[in-house]
Structures are given as C-alpha cells and as structure tokens.
C-alpha positions in Angstrom: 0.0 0.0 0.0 2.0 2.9 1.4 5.7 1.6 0.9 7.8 4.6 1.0 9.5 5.1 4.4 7.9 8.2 6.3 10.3 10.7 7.4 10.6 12.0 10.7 10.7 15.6 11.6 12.3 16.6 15.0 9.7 18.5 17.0 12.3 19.1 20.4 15.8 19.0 21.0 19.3 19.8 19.7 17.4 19.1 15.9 14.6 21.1 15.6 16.8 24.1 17.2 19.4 23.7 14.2 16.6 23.7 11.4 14.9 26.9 12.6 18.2 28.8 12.5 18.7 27.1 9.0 15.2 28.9 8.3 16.7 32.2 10.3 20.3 32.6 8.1 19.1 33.2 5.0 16.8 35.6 6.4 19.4 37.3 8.2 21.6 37.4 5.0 18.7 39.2 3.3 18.3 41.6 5.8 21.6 42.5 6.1 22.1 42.7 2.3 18.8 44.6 0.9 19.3 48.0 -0.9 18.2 50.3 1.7 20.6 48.8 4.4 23.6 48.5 2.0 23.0 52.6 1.0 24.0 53.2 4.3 27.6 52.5 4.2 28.0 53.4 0.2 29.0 57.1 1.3 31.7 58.0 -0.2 34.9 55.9 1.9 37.0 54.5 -0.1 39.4 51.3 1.1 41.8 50.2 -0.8 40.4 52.2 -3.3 37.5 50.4 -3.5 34.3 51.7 -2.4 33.3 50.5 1.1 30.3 49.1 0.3 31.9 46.0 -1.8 34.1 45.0 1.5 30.7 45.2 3.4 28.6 42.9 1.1 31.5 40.6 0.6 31.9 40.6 4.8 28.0 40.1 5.1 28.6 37.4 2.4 31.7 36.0 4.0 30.3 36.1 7.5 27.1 34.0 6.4 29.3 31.4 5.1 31.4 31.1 8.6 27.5 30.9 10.3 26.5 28.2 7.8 29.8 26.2 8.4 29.5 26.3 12.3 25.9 25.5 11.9 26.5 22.0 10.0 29.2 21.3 11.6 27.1 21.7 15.0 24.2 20.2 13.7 26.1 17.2 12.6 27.6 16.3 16.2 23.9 16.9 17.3 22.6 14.4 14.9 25.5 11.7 16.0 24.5 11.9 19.7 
C-alpha cells in the first residue's frame, strides 16, 4: 500500500533548534544585504580604493558562510549523539 519510508521531523531537542536557524540565516543574509541597508555604508569611503560598500557585502557574504559552516558542523555532532 504505502511503501515509501515516512520521514521524521524533529519537533524538540538539539534538531529542531538547528533547522529553525537554517530557516533564520538566509533571512538574516537578506536583511543584512537589501538596498536600503547596503546605502548606508556606500558614502563616499574609499578602502583600498575600492568603495566600502563592496568590502561590506563581501563581509555580510563572508560572515554567512562562517554561520552556515558552524551551523553544520554543530548540527552534525547533534545528529551523532
């Protein structure tokens, strides 16, 4: 009848905890990145002589891959326990 295998989805612990900030990263990468909030620091600072603004989205961009790392890598021990 039914023969594929049903998954199951944490609802407490170390699991469910790790998927919700999954859900929250990307979110805080959009945040962090949308026009209005990027216009603050596109003044006109120069590093480098480069505009500030590309070393702050490449930080934001940088800095969400470091979170995402940690996260797996966290999430993965949890999941071995």
């Amino acid at each position: 009848m039914n023969d594929q295998p049903t998954r199951s989805i944490p609802t407490k612990g170390p699991g469910r905890r790790f998927r919700d900030l999954a859900v929250l990263l990307p979110c805080l990468g959009i945040l962090l990145l949308v026009t209005p909030f990027v216009s603050i620091f596109t003044h006109s600072g120069h590093v480098f002589g480069l505009p500030s603004a590309i070393f702050y989205v490449f930080g934001v961009w940088a800095g969400l891959i470091i979170l995402a790392l940690g996260l797996a890598r966290r999430a993965n021990k949890a999941n071995r326990s």
